[in-house]
PDB file of N, CA, C and O in Angstrom, chain B, residues numbered from 101:
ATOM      1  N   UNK B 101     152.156 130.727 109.824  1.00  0.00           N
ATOM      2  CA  UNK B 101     152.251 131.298 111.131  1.00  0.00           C
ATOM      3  C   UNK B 101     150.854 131.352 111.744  1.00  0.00           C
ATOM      4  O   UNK B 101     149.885 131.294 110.987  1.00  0.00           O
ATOM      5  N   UNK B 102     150.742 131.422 112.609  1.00  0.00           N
ATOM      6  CA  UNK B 102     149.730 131.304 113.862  1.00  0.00           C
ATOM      7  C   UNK B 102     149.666 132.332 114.346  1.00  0.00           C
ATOM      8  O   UNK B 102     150.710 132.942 114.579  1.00  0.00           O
ATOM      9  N   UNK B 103     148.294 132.937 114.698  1.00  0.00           N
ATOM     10  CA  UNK B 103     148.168 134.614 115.287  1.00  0.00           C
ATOM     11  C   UNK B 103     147.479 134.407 115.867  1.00  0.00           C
ATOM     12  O   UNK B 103     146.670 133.500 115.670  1.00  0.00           O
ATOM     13  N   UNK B 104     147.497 135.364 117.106  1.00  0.00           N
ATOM     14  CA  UNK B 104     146.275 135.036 118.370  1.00  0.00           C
ATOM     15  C   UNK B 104     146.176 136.770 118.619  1.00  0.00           C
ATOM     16  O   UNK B 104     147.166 137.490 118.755  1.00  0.00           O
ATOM     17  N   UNK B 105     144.935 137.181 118.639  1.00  0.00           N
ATOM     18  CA  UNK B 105     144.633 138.519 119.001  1.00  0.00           C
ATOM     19  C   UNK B 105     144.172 138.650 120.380  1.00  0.00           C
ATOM     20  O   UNK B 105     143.411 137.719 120.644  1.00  0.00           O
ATOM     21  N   UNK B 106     144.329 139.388 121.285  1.00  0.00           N
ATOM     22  CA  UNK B 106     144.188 139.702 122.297  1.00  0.00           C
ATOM     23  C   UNK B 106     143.505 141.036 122.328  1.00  0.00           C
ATOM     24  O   UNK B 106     144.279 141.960 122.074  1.00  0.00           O
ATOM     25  N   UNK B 107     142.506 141.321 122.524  1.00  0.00           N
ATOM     26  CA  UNK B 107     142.049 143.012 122.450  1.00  0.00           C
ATOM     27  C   UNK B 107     141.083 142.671 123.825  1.00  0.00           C
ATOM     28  O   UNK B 107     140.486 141.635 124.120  1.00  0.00           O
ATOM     29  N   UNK B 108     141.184 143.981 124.539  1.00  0.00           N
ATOM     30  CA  UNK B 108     140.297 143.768 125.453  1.00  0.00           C
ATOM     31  C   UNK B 108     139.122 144.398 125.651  1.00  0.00           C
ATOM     32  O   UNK B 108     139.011 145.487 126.216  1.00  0.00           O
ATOM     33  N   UNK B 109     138.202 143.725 125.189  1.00  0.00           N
ATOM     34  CA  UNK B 109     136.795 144.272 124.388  1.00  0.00           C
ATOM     35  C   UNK B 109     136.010 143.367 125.761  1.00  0.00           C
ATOM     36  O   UNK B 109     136.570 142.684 126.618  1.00  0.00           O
ATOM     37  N   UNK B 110     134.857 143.594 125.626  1.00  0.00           N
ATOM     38  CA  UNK B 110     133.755 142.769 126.106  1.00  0.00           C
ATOM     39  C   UNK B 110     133.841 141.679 125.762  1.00  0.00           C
ATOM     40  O   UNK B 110     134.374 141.511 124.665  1.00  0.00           O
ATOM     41  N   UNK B 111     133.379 140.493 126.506  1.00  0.00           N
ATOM     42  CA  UNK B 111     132.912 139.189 125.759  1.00  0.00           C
ATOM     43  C   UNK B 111     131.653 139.279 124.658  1.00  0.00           C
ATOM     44  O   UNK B 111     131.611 138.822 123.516  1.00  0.00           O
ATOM     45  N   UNK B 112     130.864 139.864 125.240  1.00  0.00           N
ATOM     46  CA  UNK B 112     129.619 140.387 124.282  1.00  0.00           C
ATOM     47  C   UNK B 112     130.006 140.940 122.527  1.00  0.00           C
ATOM     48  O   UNK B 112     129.319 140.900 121.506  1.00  0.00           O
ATOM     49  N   UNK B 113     131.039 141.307 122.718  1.00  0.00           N
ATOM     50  CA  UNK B 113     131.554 142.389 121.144  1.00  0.00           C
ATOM     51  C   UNK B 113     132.563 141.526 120.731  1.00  0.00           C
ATOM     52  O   UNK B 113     133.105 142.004 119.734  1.00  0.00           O
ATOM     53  N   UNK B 114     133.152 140.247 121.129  1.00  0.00           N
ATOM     54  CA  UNK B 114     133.813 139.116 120.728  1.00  0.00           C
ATOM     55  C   UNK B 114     133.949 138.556 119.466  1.00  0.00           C
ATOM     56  O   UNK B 114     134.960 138.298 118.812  1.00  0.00           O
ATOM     57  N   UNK B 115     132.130 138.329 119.100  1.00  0.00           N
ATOM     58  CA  UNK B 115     131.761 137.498 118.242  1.00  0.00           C
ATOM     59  C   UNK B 115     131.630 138.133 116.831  1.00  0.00           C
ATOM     60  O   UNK B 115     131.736 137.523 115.767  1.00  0.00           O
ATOM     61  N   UNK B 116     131.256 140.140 117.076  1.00  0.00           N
ATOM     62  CA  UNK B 116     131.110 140.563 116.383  1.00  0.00           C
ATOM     63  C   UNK B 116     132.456 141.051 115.501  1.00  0.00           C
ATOM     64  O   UNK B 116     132.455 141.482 114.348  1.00  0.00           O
ATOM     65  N   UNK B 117     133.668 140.839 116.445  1.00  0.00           N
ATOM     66  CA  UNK B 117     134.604 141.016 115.625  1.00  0.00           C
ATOM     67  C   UNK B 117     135.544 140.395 115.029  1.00  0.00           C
ATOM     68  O   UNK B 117     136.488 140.823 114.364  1.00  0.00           O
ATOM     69  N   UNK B 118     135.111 138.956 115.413  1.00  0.00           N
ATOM     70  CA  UNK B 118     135.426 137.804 114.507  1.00  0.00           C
ATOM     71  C   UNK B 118     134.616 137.862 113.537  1.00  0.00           C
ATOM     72  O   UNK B 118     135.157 137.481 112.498  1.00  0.00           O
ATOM     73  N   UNK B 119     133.347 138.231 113.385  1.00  0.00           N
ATOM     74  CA  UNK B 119     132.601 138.058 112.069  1.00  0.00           C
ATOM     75  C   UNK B 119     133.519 139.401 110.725  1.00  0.00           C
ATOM     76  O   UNK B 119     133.977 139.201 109.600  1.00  0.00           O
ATOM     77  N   UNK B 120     133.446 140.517 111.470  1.00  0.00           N
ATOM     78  CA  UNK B 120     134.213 141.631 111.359  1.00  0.00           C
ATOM     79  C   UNK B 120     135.464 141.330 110.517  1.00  0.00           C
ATOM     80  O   UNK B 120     135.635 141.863 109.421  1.00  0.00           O
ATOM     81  N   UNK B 121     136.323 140.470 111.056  1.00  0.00           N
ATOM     82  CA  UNK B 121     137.206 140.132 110.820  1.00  0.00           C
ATOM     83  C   UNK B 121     137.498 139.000 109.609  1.00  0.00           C
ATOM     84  O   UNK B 121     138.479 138.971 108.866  1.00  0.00           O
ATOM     85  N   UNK B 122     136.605 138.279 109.627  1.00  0.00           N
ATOM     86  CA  UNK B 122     136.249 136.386 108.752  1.00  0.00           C
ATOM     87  C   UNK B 122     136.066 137.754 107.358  1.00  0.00           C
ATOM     88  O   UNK B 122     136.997 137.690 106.555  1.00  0.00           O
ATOM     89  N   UNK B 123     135.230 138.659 107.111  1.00  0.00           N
ATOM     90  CA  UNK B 123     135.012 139.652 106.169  1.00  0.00           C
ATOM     91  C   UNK B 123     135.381 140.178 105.282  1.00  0.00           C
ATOM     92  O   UNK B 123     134.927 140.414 104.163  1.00  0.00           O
ATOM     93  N   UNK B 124     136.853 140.520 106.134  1.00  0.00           N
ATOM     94  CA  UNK B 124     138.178 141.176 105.607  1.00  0.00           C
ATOM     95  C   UNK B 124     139.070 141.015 105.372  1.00  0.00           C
ATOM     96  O   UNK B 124     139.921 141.797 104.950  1.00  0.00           O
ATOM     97  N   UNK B 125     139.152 139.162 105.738  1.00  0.00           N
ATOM     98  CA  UNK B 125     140.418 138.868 105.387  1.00  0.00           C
ATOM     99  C   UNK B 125     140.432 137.320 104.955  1.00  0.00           C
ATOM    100  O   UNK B 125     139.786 136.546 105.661  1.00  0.00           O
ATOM    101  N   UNK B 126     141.114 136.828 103.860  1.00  0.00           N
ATOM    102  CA  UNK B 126     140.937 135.660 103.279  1.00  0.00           C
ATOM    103  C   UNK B 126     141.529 134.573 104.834  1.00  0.00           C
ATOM    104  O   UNK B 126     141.100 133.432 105.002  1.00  0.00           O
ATOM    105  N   UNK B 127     142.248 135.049 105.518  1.00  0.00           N
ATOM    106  CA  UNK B 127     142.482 134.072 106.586  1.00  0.00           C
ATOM    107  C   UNK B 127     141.139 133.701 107.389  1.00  0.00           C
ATOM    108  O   UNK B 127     140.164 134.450 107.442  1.00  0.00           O
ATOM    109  N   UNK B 128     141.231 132.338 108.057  1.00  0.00           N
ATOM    110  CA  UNK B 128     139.717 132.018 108.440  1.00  0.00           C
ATOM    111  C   UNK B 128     140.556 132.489 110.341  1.00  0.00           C
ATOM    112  O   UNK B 128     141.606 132.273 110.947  1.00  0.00           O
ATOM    113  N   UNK B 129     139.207 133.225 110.570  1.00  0.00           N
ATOM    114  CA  UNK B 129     139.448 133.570 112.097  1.00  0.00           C
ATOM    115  C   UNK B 129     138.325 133.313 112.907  1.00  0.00           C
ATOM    116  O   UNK B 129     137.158 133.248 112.522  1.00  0.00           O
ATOM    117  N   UNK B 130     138.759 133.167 114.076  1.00  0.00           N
ATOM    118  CA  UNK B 130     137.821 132.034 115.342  1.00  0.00           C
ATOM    119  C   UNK B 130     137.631 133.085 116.904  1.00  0.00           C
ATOM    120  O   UNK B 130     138.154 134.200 116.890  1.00  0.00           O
ATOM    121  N   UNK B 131     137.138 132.783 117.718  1.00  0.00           N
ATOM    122  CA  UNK B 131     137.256 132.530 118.780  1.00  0.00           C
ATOM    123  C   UNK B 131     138.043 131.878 119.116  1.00  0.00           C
ATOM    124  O   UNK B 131     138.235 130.901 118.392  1.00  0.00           O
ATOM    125  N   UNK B 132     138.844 132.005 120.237  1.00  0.00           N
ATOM    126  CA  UNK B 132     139.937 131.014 120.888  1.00  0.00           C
ATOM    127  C   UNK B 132     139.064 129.919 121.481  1.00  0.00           C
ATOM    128  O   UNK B 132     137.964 130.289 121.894  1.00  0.00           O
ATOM    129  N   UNK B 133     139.339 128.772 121.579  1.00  0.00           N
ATOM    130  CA  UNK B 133     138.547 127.909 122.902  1.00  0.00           C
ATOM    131  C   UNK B 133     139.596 127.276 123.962  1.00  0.00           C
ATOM    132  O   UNK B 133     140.823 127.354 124.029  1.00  0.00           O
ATOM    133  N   UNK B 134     138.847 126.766 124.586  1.00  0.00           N
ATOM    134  CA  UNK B 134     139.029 126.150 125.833  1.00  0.00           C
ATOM    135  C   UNK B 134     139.794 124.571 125.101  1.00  0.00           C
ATOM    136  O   UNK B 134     139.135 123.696 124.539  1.00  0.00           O
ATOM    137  N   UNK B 135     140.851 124.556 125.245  1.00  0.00           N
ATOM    138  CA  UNK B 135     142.043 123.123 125.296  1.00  0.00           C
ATOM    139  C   UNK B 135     142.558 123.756 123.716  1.00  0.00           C
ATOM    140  O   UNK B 135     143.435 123.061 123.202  1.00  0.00           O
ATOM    141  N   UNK B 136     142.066 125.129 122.795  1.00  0.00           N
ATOM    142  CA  UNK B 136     142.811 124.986 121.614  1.00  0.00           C
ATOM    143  C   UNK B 136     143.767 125.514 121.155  1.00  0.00           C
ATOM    144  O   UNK B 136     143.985 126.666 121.530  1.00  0.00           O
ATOM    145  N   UNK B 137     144.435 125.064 120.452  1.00  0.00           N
ATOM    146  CA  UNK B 137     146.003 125.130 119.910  1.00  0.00           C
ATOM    147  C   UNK B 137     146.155 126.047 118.800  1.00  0.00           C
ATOM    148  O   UNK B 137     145.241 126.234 117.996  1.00  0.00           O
ATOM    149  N   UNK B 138     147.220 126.596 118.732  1.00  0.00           N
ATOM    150  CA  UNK B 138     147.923 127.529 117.525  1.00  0.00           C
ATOM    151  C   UNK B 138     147.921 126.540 116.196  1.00  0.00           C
ATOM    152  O   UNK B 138     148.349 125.388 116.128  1.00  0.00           O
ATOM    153  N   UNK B 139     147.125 127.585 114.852  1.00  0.00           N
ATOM    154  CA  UNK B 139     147.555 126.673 113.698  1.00  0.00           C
ATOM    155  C   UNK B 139     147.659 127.625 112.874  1.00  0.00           C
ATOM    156  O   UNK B 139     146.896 128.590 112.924  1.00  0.00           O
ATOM    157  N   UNK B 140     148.643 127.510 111.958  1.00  0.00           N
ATOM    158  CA  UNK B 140     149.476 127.928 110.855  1.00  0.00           C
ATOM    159  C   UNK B 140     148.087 128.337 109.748  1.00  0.00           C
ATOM    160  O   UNK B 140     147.429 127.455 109.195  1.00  0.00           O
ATOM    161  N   UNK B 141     147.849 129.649 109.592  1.00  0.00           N
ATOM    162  CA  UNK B 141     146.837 130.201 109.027  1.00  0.00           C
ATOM    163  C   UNK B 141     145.694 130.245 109.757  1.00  0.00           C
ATOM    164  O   UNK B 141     144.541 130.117 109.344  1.00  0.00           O
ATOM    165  N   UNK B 142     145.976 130.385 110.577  1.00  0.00           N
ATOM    166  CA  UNK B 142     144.328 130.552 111.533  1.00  0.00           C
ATOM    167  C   UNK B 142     144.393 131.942 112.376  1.00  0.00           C
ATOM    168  O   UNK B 142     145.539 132.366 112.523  1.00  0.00           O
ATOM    169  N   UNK B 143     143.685 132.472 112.771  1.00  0.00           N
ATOM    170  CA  UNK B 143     143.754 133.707 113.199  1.00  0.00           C
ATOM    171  C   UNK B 143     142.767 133.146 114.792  1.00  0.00           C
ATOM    172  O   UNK B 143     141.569 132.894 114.663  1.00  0.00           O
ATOM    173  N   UNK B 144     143.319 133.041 115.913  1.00  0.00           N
ATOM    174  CA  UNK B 144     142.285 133.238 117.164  1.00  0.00           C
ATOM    175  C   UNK B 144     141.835 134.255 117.815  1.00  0.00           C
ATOM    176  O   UNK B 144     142.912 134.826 117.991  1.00  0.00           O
ATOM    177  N   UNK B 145     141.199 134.809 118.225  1.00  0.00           N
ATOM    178  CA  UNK B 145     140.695 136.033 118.811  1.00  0.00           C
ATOM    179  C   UNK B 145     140.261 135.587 120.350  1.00  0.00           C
ATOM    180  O   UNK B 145     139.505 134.653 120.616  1.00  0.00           O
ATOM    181  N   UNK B 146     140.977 136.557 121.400  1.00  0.00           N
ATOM    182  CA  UNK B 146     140.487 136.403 122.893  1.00  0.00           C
ATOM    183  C   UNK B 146     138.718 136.494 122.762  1.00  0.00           C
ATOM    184  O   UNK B 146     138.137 137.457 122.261  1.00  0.00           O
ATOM    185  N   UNK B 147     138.142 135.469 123.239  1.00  0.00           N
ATOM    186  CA  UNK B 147     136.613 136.323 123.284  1.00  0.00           C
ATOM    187  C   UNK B 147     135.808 136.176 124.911  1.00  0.00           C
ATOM    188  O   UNK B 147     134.620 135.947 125.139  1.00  0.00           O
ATOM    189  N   UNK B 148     136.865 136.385 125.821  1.00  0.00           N
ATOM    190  CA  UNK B 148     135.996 136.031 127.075  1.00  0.00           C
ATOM    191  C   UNK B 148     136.451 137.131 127.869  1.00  0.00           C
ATOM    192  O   UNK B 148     137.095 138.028 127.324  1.00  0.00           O
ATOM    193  N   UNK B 149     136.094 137.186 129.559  1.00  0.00           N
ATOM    194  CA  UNK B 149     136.187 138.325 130.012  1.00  0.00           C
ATOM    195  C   UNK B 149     136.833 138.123 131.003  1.00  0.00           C
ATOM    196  O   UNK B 149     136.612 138.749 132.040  1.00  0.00           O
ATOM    197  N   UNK B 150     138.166 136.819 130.855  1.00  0.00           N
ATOM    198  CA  UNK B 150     139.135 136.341 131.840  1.00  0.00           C
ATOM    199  C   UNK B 150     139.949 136.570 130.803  1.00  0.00           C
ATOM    200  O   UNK B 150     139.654 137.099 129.731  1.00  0.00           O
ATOM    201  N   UNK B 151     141.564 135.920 131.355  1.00  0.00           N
ATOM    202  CA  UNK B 151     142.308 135.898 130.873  1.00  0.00           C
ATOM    203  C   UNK B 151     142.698 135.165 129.938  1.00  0.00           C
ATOM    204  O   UNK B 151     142.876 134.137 130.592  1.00  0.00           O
ATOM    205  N   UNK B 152     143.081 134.787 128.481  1.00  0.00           N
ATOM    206  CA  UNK B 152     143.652 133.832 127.349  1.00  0.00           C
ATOM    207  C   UNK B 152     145.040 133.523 127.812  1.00  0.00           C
ATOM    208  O   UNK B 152     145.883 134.419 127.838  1.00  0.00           O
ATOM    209  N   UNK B 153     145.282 132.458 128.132  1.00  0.00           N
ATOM    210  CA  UNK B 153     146.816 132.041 128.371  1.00  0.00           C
ATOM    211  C   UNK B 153     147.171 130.762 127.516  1.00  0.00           C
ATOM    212  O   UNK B 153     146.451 130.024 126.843  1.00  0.00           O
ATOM    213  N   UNK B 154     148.534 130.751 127.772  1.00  0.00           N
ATOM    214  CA  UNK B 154     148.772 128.974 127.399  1.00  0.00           C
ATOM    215  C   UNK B 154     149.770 128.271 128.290  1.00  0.00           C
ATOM    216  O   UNK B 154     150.781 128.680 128.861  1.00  0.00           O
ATOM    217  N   UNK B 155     149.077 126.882 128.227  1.00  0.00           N
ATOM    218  CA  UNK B 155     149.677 126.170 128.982  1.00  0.00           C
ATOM    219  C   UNK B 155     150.675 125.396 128.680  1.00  0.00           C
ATOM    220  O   UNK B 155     151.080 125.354 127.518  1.00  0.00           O
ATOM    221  N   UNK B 156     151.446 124.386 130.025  1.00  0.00           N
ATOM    222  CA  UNK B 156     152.331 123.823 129.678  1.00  0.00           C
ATOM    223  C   UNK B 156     152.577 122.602 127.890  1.00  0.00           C
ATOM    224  O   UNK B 156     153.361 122.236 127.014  1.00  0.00           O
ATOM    225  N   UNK B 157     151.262 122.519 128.403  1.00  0.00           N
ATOM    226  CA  UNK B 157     151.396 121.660 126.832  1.00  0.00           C
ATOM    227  C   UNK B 157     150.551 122.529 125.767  1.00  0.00           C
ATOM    228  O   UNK B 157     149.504 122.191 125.214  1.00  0.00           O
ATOM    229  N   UNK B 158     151.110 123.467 125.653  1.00  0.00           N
ATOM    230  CA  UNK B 158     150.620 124.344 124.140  1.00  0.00           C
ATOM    231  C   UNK B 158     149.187 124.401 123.810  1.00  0.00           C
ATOM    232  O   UNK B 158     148.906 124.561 122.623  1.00  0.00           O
ATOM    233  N   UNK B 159     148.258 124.298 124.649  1.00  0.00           N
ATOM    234  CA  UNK B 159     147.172 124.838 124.519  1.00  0.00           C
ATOM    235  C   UNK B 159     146.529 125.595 125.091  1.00  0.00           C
ATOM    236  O   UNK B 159     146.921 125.867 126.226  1.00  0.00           O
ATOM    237  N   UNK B 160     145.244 126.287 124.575  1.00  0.00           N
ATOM    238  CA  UNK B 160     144.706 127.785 125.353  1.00  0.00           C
ATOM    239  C   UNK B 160     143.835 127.265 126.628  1.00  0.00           C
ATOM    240  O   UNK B 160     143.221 126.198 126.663  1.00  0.00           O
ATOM    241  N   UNK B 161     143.908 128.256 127.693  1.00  0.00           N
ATOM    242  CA  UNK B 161     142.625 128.076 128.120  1.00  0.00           C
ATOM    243  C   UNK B 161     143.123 129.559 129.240  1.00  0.00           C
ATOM    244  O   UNK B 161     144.188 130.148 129.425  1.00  0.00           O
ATOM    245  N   UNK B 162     141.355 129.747 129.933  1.00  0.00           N
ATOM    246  CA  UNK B 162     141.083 131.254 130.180  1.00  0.00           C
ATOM    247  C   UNK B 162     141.545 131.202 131.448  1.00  0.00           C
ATOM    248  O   UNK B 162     141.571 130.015 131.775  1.00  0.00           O
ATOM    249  N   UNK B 163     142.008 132.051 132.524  1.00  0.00           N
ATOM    250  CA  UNK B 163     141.801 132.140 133.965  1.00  0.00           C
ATOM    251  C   UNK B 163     141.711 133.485 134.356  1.00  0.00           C
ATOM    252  O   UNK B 163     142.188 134.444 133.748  1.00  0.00           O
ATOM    253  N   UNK B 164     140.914 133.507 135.666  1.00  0.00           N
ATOM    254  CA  UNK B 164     140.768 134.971 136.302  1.00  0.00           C
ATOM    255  C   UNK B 164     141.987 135.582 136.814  1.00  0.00           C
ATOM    256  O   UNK B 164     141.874 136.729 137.248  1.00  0.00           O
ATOM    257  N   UNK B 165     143.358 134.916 136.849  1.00  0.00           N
ATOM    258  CA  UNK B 165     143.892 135.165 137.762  1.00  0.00           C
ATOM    259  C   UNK B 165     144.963 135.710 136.555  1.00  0.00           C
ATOM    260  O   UNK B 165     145.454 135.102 135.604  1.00  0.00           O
ATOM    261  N   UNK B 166     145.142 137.413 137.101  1.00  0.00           N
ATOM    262  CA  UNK B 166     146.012 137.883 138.292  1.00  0.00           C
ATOM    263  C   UNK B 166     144.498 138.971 138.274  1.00  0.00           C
ATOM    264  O   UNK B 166     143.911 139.654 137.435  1.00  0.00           O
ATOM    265  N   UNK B 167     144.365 138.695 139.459  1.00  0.00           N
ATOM    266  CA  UNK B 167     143.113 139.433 140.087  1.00  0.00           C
ATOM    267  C   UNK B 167     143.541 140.886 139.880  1.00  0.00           C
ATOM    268  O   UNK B 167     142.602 141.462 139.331  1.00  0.00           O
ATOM    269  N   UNK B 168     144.799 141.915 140.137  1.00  0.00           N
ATOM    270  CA  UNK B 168     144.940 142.494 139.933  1.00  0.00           C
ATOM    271  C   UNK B 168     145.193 143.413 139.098  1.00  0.00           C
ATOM    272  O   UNK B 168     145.373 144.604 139.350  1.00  0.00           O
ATOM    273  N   UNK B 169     145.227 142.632 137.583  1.00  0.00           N
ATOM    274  CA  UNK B 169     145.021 143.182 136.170  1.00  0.00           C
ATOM    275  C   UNK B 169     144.055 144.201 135.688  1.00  0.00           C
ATOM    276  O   UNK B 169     143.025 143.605 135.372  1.00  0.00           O
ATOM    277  N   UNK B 170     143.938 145.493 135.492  1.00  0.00           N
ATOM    278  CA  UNK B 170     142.229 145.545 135.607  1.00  0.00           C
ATOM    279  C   UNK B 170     142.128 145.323 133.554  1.00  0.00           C
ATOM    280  O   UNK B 170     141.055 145.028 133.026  1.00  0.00           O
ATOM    281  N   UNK B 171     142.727 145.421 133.170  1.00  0.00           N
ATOM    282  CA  UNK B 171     142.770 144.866 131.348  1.00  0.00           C
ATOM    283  C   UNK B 171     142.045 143.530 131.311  1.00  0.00           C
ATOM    284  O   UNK B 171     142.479 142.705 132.115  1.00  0.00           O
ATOM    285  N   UNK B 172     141.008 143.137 130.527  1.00  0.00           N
ATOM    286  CA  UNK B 172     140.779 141.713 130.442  1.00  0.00           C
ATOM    287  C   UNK B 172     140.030 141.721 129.460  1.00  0.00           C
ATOM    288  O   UNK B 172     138.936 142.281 129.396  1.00  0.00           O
ATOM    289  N   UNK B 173     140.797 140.828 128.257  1.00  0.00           N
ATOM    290  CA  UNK B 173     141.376 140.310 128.629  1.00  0.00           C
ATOM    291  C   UNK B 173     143.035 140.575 128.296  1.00  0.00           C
ATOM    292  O   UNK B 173     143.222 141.163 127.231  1.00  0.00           O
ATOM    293  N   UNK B 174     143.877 140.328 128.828  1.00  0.00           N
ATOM    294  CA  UNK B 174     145.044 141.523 128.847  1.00  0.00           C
ATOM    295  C   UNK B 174     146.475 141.024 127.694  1.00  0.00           C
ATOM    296  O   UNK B 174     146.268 139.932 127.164  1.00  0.00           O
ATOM    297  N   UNK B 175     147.372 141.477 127.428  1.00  0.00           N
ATOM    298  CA  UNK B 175     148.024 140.878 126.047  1.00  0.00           C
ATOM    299  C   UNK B 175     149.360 140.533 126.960  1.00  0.00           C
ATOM    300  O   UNK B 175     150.128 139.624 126.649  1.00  0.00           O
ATOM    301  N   UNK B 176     149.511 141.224 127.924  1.00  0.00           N
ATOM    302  CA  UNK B 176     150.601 141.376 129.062  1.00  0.00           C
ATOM    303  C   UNK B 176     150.318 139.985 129.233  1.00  0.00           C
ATOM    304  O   UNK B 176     150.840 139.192 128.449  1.00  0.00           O
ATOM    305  N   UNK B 177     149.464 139.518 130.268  1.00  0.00           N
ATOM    306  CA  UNK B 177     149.124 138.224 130.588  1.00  0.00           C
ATOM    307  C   UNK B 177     149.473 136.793 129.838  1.00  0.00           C
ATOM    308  O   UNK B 177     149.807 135.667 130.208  1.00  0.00           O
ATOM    309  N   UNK B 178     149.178 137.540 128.418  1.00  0.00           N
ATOM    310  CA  UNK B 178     148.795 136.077 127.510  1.00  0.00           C
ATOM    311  C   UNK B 178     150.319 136.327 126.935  1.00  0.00           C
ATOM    312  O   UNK B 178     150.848 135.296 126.520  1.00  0.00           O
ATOM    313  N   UNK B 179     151.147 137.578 126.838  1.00  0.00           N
ATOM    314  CA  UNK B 179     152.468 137.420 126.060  1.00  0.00           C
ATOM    315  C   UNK B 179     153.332 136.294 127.550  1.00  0.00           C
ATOM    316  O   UNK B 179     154.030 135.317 127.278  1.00  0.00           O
ATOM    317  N   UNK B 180     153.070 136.716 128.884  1.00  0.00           N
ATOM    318  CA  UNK B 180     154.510 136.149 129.668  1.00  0.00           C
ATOM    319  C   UNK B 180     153.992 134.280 129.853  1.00  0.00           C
ATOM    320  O   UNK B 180     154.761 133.348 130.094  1.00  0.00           O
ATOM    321  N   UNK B 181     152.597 134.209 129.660  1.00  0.00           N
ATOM    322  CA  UNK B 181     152.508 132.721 129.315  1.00  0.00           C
ATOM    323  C   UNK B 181     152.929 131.702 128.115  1.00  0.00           C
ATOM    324  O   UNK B 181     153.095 130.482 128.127  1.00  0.00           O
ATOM    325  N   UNK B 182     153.057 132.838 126.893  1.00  0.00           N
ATOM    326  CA  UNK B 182     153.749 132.337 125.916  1.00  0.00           C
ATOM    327  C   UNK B 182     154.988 132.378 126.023  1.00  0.00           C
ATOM    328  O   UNK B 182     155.528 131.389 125.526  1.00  0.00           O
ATOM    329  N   UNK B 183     155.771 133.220 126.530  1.00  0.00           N
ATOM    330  CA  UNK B 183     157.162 133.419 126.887  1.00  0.00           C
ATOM    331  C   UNK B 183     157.403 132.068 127.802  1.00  0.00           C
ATOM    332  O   UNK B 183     158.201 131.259 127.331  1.00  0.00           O
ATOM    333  N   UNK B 184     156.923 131.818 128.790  1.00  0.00           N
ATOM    334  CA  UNK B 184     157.139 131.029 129.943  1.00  0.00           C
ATOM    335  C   UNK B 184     157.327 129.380 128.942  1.00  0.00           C
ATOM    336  O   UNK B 184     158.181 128.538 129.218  1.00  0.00           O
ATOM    337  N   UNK B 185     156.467 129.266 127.967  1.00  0.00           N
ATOM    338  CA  UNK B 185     156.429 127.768 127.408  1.00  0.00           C
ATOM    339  C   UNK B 185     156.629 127.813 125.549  1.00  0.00           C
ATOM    340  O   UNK B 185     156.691 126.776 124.888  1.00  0.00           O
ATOM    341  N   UNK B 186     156.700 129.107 124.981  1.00  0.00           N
ATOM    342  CA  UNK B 186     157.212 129.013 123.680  1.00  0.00           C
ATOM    343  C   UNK B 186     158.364 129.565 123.325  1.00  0.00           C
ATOM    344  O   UNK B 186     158.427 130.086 122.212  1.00  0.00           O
ATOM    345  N   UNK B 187     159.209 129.566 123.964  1.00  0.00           N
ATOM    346  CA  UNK B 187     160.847 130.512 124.237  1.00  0.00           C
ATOM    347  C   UNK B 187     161.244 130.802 123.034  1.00  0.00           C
ATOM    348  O   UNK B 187     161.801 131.883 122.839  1.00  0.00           O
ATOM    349  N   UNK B 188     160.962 129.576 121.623  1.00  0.00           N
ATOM    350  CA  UNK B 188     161.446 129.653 120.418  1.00  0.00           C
ATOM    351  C   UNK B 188     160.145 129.510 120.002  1.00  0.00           C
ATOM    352  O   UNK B 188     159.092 128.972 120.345  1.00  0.00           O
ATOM    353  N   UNK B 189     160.799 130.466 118.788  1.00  0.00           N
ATOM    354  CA  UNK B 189     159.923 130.378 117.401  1.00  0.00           C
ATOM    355  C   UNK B 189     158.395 131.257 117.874  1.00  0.00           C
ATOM    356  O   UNK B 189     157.292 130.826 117.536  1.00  0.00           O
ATOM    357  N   UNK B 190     158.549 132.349 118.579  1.00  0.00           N
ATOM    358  CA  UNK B 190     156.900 132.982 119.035  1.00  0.00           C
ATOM    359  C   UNK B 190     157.261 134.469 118.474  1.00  0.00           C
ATOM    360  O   UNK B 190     158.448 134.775 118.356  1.00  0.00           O
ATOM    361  N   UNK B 191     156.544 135.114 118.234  1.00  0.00           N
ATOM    362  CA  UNK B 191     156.897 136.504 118.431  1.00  0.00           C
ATOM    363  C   UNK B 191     155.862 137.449 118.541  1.00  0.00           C
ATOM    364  O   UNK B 191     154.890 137.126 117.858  1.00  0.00           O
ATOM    365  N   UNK B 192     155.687 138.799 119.334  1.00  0.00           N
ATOM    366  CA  UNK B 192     154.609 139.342 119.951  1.00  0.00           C
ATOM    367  C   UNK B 192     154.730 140.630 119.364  1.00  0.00           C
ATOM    368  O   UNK B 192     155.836 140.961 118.937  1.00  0.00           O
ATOM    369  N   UNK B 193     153.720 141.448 119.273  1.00  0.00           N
ATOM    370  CA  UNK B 193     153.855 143.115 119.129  1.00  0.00           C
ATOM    371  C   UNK B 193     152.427 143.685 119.470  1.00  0.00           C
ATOM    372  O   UNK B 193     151.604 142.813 119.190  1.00  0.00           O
ATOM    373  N   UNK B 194     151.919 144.624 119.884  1.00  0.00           N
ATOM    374  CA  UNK B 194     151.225 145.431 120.194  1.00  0.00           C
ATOM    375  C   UNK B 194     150.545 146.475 119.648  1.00  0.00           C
ATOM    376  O   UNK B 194     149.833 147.186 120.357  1.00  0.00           O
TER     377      UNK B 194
END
């Protein structure tokens, strides 16, 4: 399974809790990037100060938009983009 964390921390405190994290747990965990994909034992972590979404073809990338969010980066956001394009086989909790 594939896990993507969403916490809405600073971009600045990002890095420190992927290291935080790589520490404590035999799973290897990342930063999310820009065009990357869900993989089966990998742990991604939001680390920017937009939004983590996914797109039509199953990969990540950040946007500012919904301007009106004040959470960022927000789990709301990144769950109805996974909803919108992973209907099966996803599952979310908080």
């Amino acid at each position: 399974m594939a896990v993507v964390i969403v916490q809405h921390i600073d971009a600045q405190f990002a890095p420190g809790l992927v290291q935080w994290l790589n520490d404590c747990s035999p799973v290897k965990v990342e930063l999310a990037r820009e065009g990357g994909r869900f993989e089966a034992g990998k742990v991604l972590v939001a680390g920017t100060n937009d939004y983590l979404i996914l797109r039509s073809d199953l990969t990540l990338t950040h946007t500012k938009e919904p301007q009106d969010c004040f959470y960022r980066p927000s789990v709301d956001v990144f769950f109805s983009s996974v909803a919108q394009y992973c209907q099966e086989g996803a599952s979310g909790c908080c």
